[in-house]
PDB file of N, CA, C and O in Angstrom, chain B, residues numbered from 101:
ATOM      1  N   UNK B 101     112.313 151.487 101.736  1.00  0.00           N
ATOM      2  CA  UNK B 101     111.278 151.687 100.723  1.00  0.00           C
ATOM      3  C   UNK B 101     109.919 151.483 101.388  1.00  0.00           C
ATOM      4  O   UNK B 101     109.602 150.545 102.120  1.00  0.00           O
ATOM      5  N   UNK B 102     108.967 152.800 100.906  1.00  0.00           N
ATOM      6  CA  UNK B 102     107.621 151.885 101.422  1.00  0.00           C
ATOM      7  C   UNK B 102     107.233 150.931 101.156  1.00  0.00           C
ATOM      8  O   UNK B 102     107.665 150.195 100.268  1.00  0.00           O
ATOM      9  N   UNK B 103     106.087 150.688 102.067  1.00  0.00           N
ATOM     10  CA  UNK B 103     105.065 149.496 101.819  1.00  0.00           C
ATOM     11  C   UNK B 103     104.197 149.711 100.885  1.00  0.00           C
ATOM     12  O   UNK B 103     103.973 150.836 100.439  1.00  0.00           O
ATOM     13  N   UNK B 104     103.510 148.453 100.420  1.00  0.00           N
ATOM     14  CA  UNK B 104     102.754 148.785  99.684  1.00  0.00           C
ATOM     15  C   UNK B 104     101.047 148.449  99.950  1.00  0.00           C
ATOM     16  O   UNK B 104     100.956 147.833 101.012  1.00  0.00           O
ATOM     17  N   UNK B 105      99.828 148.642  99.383  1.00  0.00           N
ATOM     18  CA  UNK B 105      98.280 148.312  99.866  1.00  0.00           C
ATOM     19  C   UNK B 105      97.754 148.336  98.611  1.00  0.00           C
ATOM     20  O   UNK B 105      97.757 149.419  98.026  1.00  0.00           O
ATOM     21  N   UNK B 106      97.298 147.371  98.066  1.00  0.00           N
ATOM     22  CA  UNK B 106      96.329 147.616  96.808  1.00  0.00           C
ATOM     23  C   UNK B 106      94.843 147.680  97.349  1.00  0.00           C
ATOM     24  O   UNK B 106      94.379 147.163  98.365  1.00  0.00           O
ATOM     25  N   UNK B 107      94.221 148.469  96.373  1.00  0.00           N
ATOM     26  CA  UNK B 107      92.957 148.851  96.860  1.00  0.00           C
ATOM     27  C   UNK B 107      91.863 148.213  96.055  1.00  0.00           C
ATOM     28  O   UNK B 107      91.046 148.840  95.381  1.00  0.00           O
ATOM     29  N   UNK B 108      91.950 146.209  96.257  1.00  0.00           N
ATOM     30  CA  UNK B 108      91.539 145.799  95.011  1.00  0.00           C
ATOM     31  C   UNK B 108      92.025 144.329  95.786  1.00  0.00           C
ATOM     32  O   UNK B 108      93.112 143.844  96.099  1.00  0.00           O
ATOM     33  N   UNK B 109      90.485 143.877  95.917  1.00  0.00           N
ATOM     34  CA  UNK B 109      90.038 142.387  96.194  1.00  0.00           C
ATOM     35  C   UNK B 109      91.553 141.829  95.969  1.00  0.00           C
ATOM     36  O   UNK B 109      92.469 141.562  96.746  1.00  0.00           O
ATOM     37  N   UNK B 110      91.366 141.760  94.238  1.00  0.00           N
ATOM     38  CA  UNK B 110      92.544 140.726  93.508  1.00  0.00           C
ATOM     39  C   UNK B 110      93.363 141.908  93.064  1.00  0.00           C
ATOM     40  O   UNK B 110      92.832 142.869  92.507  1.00  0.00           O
ATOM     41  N   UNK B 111      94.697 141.842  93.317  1.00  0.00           N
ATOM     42  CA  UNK B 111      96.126 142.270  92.735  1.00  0.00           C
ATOM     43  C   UNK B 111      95.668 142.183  91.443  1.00  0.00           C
ATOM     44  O   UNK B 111      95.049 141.215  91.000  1.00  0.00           O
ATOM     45  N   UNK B 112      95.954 143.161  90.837  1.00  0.00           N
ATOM     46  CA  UNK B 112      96.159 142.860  88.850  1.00  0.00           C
ATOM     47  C   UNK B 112      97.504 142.541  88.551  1.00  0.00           C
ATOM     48  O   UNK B 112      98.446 143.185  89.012  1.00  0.00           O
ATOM     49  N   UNK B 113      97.622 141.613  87.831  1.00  0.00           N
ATOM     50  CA  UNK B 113      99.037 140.900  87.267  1.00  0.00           C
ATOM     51  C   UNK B 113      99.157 141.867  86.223  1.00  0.00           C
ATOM     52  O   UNK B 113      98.393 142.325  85.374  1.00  0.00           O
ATOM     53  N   UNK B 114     100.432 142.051  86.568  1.00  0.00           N
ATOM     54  CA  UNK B 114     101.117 143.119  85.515  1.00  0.00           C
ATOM     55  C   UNK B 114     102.458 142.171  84.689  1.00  0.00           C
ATOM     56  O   UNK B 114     102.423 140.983  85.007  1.00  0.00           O
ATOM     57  N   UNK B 115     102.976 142.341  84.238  1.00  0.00           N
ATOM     58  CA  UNK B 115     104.524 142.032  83.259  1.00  0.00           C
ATOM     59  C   UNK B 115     105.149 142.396  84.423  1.00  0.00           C
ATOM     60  O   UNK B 115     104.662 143.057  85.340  1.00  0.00           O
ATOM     61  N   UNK B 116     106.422 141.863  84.333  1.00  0.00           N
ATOM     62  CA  UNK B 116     107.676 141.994  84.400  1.00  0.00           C
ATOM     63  C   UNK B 116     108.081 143.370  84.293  1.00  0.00           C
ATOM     64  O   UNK B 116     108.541 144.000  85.245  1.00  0.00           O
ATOM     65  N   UNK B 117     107.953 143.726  83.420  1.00  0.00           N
ATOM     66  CA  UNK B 117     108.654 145.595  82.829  1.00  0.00           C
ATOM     67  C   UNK B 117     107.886 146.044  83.730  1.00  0.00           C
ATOM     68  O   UNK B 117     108.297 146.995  84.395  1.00  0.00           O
ATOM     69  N   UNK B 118     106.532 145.474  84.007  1.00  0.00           N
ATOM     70  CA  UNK B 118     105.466 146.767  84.648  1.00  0.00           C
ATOM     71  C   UNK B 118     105.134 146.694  86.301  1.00  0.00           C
ATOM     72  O   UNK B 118     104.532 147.435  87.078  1.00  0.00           O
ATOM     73  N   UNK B 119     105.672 145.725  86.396  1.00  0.00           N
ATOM     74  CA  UNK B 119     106.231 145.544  88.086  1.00  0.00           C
ATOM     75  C   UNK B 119     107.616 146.482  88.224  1.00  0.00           C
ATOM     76  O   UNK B 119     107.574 147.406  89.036  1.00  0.00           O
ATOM     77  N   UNK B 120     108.582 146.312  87.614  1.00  0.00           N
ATOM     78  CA  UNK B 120     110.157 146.679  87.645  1.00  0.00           C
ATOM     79  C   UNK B 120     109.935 148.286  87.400  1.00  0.00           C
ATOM     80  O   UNK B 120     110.826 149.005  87.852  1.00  0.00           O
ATOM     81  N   UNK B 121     109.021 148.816  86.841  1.00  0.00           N
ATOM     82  CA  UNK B 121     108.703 150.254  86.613  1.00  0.00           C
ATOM     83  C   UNK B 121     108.172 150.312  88.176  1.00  0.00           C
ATOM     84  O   UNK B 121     108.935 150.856  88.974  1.00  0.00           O
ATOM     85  N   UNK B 122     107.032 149.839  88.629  1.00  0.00           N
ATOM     86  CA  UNK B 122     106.380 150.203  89.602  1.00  0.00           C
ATOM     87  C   UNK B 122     107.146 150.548  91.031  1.00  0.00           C
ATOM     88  O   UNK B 122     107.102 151.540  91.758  1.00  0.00           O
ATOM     89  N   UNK B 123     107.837 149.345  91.110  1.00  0.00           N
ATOM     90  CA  UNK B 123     109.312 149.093  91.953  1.00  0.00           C
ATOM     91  C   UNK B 123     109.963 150.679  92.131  1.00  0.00           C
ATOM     92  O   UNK B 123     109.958 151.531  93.019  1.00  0.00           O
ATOM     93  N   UNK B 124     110.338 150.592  91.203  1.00  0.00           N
ATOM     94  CA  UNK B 124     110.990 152.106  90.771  1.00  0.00           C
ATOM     95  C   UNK B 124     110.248 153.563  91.171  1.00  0.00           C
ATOM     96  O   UNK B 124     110.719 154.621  91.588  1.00  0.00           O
ATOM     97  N   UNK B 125     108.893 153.146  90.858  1.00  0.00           N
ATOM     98  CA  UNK B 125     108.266 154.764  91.286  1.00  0.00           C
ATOM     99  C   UNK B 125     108.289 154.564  92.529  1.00  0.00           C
ATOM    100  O   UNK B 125     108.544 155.595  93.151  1.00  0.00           O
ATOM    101  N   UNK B 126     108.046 153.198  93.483  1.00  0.00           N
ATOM    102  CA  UNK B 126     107.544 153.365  94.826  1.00  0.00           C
ATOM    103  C   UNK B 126     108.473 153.858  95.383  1.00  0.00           C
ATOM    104  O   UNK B 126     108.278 154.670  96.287  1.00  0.00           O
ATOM    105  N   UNK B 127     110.600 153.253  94.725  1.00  0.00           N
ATOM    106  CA  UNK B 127     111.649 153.288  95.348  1.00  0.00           C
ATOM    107  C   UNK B 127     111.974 155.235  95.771  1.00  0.00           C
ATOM    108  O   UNK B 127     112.349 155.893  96.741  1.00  0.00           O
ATOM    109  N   UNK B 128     111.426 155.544  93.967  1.00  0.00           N
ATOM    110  CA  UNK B 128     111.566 157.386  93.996  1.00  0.00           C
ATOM    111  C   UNK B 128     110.902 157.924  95.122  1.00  0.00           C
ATOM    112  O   UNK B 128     111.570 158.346  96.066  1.00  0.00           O
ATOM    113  N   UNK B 129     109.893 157.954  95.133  1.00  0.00           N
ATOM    114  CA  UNK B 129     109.013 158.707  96.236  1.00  0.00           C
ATOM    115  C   UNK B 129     109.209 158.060  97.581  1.00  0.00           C
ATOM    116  O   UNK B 129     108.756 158.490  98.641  1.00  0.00           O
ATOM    117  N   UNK B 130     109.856 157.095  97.432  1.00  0.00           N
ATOM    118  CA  UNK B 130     110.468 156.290  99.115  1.00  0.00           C
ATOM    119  C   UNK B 130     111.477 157.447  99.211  1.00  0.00           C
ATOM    120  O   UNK B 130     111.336 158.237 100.145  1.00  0.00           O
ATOM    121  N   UNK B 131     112.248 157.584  98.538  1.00  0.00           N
ATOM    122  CA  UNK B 131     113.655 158.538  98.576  1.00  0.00           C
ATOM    123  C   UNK B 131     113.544 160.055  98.566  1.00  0.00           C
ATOM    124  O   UNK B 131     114.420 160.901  98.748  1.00  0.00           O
ATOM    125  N   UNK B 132     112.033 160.205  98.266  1.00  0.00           N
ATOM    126  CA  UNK B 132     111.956 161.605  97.955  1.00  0.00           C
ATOM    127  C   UNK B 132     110.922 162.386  98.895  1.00  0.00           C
ATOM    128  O   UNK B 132     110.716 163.598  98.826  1.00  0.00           O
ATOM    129  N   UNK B 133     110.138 161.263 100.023  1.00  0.00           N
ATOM    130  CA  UNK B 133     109.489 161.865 101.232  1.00  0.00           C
ATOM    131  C   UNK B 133     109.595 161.201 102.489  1.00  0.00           C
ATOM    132  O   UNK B 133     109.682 159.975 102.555  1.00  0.00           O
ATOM    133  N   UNK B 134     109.594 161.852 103.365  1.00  0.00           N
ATOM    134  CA  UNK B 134     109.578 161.169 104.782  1.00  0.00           C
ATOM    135  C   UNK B 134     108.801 160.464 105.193  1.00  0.00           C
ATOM    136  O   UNK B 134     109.314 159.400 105.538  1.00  0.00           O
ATOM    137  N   UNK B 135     107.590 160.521 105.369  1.00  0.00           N
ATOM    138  CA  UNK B 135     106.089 159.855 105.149  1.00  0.00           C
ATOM    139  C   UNK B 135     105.283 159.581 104.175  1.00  0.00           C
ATOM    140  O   UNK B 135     104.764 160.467 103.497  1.00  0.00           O
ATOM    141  N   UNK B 136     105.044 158.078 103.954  1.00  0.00           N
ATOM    142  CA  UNK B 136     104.382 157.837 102.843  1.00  0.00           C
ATOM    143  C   UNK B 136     102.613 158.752 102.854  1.00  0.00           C
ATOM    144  O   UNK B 136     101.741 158.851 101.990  1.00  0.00           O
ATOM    145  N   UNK B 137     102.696 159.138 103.914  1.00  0.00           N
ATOM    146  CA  UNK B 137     101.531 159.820 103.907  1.00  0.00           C
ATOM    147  C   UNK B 137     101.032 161.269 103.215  1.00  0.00           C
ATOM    148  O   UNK B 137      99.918 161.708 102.928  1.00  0.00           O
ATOM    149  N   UNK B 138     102.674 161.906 103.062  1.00  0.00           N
ATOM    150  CA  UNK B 138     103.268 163.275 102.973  1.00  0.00           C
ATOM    151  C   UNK B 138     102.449 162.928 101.102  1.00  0.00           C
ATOM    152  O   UNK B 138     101.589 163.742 100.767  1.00  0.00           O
ATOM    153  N   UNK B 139     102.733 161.963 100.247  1.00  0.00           N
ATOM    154  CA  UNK B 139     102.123 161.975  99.119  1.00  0.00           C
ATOM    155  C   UNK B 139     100.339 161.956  98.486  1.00  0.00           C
ATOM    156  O   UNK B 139      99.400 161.159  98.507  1.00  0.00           O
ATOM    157  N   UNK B 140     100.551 163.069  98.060  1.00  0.00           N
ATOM    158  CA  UNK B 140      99.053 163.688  97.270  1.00  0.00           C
ATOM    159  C   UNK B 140      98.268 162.285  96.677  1.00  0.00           C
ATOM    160  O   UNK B 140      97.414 161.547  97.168  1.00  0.00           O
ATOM    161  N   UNK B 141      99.054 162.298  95.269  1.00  0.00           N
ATOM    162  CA  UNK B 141      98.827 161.216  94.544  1.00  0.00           C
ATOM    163  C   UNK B 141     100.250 161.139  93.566  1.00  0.00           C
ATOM    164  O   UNK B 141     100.926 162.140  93.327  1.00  0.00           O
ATOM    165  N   UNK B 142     100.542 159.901  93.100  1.00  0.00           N
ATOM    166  CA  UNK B 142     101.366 160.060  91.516  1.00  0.00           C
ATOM    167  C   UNK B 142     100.847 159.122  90.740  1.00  0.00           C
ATOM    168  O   UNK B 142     100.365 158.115  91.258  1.00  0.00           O
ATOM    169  N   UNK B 143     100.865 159.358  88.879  1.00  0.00           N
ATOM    170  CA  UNK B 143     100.291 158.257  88.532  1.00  0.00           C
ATOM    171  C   UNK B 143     101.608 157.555  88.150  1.00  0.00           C
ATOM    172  O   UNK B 143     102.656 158.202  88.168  1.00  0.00           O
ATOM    173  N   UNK B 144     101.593 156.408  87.846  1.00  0.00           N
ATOM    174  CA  UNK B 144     102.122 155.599  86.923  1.00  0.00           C
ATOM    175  C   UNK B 144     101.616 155.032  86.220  1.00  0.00           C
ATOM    176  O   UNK B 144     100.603 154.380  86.475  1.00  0.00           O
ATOM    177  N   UNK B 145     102.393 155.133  84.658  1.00  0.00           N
ATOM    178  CA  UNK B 145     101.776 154.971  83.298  1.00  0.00           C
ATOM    179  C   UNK B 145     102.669 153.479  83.272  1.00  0.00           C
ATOM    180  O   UNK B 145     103.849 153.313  83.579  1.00  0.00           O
ATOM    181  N   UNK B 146     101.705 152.510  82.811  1.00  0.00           N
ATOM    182  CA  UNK B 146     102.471 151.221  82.232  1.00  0.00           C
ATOM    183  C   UNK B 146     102.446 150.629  81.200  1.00  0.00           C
ATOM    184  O   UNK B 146     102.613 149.415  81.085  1.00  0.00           O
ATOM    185  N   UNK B 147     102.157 151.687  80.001  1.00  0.00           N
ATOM    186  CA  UNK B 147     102.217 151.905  78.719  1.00  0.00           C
ATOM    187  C   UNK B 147     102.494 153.195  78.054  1.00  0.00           C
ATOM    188  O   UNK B 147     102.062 154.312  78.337  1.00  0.00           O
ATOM    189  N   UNK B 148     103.127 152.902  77.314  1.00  0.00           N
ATOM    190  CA  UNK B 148     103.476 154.221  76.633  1.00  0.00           C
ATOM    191  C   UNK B 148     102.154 155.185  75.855  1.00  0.00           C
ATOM    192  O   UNK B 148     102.213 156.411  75.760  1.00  0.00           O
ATOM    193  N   UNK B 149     101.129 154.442  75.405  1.00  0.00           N
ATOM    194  CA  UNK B 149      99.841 154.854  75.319  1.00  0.00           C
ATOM    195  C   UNK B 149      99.195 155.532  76.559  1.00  0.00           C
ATOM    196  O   UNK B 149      99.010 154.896  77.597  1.00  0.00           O
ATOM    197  N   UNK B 150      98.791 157.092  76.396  1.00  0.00           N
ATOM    198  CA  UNK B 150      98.178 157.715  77.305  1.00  0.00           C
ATOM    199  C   UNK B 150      96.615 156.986  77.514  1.00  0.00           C
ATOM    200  O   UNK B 150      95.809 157.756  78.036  1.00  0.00           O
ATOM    201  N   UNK B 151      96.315 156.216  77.327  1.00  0.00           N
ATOM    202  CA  UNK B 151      94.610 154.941  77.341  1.00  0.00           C
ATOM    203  C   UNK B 151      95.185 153.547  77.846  1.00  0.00           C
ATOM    204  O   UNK B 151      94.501 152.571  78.156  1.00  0.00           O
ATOM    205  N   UNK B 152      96.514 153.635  77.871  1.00  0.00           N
ATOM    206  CA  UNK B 152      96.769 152.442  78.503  1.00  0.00           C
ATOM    207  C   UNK B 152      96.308 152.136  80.029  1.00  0.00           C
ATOM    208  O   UNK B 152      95.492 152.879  80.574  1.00  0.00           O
ATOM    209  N   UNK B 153      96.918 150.900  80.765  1.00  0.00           N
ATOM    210  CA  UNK B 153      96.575 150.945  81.726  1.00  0.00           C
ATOM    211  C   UNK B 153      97.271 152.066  82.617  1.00  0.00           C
ATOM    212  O   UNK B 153      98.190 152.774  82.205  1.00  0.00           O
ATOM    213  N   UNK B 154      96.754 152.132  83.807  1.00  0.00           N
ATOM    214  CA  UNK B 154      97.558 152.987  84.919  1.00  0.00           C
ATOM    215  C   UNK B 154      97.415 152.459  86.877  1.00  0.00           C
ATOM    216  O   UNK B 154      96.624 151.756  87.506  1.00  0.00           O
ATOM    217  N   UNK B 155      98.246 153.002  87.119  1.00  0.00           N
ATOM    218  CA  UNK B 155      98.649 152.719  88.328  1.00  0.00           C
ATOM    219  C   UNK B 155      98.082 154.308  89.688  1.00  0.00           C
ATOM    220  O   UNK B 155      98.935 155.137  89.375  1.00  0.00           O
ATOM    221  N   UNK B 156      97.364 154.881  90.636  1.00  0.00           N
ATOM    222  CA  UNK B 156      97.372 155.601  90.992  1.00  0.00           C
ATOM    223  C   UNK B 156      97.958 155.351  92.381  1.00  0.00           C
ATOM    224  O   UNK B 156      97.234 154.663  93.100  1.00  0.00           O
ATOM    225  N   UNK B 157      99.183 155.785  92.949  1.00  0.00           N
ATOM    226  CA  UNK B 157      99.899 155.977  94.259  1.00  0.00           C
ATOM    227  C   UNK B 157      98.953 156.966  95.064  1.00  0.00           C
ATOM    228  O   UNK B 157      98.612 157.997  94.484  1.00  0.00           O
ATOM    229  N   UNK B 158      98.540 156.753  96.247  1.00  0.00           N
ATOM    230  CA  UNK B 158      98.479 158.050  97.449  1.00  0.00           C
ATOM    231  C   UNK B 158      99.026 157.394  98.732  1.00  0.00           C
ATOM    232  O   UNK B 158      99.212 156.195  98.938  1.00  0.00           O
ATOM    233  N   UNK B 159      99.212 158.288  99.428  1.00  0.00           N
ATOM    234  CA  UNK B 159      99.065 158.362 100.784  1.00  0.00           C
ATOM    235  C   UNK B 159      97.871 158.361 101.599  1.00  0.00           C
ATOM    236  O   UNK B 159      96.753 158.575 101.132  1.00  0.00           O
ATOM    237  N   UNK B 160      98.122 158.103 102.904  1.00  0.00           N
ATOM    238  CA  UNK B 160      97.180 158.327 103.845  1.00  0.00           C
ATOM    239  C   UNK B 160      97.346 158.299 105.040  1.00  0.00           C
ATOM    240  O   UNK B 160      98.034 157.497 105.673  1.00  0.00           O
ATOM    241  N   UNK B 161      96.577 159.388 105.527  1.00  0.00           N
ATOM    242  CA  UNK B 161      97.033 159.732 106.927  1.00  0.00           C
ATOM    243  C   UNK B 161      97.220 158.579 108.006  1.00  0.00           C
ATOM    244  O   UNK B 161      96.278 157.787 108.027  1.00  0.00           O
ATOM    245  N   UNK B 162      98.152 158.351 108.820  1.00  0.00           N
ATOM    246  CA  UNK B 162      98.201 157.457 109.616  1.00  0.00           C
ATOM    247  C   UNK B 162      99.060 156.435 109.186  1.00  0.00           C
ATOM    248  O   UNK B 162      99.499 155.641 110.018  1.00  0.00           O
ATOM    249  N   UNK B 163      99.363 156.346 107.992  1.00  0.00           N
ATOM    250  CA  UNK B 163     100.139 155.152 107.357  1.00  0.00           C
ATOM    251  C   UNK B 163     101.289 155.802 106.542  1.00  0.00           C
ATOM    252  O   UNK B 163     101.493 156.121 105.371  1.00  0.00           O
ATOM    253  N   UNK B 164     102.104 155.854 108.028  1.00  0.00           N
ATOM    254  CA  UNK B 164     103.510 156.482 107.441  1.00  0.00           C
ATOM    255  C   UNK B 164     104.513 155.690 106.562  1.00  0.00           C
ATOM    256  O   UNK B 164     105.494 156.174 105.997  1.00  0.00           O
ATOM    257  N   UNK B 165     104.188 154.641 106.543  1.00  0.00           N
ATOM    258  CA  UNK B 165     105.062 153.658 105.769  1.00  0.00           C
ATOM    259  C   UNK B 165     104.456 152.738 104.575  1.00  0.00           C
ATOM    260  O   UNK B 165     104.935 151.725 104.066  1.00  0.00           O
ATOM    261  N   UNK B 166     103.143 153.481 104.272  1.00  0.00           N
ATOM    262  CA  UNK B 166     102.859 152.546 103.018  1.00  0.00           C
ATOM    263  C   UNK B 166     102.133 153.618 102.110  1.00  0.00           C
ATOM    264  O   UNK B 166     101.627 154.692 102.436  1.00  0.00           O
ATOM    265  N   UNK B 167     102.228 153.031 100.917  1.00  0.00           N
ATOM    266  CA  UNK B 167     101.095 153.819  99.634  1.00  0.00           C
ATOM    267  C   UNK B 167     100.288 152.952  99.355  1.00  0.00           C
ATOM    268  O   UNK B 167     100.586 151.763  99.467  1.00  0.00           O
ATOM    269  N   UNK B 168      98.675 153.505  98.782  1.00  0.00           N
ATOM    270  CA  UNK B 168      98.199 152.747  98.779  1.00  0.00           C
ATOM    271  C   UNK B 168      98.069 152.687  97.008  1.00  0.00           C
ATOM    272  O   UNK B 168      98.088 153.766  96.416  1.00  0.00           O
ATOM    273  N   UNK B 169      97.939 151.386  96.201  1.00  0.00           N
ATOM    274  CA  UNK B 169      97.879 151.414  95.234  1.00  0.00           C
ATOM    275  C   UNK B 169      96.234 151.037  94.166  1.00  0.00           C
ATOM    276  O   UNK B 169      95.631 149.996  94.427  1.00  0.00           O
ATOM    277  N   UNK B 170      95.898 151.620  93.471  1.00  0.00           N
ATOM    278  CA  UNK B 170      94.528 151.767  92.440  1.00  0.00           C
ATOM    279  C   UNK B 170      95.161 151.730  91.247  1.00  0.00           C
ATOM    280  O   UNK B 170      96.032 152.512  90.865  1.00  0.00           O
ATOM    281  N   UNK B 171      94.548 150.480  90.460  1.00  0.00           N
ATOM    282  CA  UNK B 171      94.946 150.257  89.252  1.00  0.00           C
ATOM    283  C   UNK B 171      93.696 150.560  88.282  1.00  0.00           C
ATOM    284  O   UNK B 171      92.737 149.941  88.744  1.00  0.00           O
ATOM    285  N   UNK B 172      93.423 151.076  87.433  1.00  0.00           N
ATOM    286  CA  UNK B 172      92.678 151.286  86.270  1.00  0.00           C
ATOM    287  C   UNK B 172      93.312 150.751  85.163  1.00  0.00           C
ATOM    288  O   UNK B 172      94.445 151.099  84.830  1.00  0.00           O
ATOM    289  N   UNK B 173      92.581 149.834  84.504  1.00  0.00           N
ATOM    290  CA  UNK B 173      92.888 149.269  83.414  1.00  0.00           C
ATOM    291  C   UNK B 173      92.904 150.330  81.852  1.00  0.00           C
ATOM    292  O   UNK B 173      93.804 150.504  81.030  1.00  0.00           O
ATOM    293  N   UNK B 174      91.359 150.938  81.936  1.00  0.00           N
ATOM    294  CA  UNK B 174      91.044 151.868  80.861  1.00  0.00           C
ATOM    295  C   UNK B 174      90.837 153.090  81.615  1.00  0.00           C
ATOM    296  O   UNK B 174      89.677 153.389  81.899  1.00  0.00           O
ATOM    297  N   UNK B 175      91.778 153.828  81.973  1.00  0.00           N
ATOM    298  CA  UNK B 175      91.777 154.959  82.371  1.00  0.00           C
ATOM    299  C   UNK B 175      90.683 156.913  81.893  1.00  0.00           C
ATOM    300  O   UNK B 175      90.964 157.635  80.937  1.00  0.00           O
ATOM    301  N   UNK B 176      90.089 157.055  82.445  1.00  0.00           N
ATOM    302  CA  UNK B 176      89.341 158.110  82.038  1.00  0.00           C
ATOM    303  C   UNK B 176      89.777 159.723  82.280  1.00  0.00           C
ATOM    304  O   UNK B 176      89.640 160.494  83.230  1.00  0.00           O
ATOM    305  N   UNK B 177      90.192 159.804  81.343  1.00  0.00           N
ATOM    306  CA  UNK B 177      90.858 161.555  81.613  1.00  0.00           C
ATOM    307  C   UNK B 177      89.564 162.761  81.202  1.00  0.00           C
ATOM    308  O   UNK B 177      88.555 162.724  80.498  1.00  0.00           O
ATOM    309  N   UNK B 178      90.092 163.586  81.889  1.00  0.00           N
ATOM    310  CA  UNK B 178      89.218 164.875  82.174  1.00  0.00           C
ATOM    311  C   UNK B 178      89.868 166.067  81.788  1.00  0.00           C
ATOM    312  O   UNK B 178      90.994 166.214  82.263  1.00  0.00           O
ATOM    313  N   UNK B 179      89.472 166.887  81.102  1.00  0.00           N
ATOM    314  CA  UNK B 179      89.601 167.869  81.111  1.00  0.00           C
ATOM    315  C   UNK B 179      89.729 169.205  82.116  1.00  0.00           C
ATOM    316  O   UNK B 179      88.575 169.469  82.454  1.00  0.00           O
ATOM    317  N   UNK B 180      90.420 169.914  82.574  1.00  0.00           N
ATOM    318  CA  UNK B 180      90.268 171.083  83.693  1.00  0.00           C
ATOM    319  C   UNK B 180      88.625 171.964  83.006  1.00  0.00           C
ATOM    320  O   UNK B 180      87.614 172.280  83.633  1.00  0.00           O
ATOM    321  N   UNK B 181      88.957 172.142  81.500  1.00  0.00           N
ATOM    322  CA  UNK B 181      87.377 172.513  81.052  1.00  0.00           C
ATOM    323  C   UNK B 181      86.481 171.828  80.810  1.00  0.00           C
ATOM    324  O   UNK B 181      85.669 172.448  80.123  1.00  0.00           O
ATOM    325  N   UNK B 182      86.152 170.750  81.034  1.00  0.00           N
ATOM    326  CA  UNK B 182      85.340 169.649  81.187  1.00  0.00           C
ATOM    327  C   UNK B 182      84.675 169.767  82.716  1.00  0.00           C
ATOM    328  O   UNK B 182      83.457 169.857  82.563  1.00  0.00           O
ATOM    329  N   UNK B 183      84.905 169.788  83.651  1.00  0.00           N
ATOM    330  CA  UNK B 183      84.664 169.803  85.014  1.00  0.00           C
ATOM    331  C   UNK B 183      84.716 171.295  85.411  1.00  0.00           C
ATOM    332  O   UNK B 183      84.892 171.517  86.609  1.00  0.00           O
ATOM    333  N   UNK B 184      84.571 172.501  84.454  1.00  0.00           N
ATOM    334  CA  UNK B 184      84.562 173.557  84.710  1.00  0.00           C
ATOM    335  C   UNK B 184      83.094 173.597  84.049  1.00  0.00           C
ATOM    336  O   UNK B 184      82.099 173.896  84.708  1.00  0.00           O
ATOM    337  N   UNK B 185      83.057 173.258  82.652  1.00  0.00           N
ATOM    338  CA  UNK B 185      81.740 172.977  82.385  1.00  0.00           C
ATOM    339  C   UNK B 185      79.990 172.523  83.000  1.00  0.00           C
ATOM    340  O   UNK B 185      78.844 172.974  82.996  1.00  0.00           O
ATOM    341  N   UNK B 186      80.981 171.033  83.601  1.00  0.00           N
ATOM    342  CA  UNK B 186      79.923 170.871  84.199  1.00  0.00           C
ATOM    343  C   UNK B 186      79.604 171.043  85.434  1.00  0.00           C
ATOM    344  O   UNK B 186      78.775 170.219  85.821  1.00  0.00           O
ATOM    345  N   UNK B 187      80.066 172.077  86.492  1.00  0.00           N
ATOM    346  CA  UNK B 187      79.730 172.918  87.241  1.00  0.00           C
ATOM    347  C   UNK B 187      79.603 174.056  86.955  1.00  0.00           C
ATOM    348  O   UNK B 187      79.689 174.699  88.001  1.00  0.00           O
ATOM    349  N   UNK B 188      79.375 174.970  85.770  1.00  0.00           N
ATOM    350  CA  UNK B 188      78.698 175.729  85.249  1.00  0.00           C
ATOM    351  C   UNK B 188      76.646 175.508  85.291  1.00  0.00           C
ATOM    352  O   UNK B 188      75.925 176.331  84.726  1.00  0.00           O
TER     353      UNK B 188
END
């Protein structure tokens, strides 16, 4: 399984469920690429509420064996026409 890197002074304490989820996405994409680097991004949701908190996975070049992890508490979603807008 990869490693892991939070991108964040202090670790955010999560639950139990929301560690044991996290576990799980890192274990999938451990199983599902050769290089942790090979990954774009994935999110993980740790609420069933799309405003809940979230988790963002990437890669990075050079660091074949770890993801790095970004937690957002209040997450901000965008529109594809929102950011089409405002580069109009």
């Amino acid at each position: 399984m990869f490693k892991t890197k939070w991108l964040h002074k202090n670790t955010p304490v999560l639950s139990k469920q929301q560690e044991e989820h996290l576990k799980q996405e890192i274990a999938h994409i451990s199983g599902e690429l050769e290089k942790a680097s090979d990954l774009i991004f994935r999110t993980v949701f740790l609420t069933e509420d799309m405003k809940g908190a979230i988790i963002m996975m990437d890669g990075r070049e050079g660091y074949d064996d770890t993801v790095f992890l970004t937690y957002y508490e209040t997450p901000e979603w965008v529109t594809l026409k929102e950011l089409k807008d405002d580069t109009d």
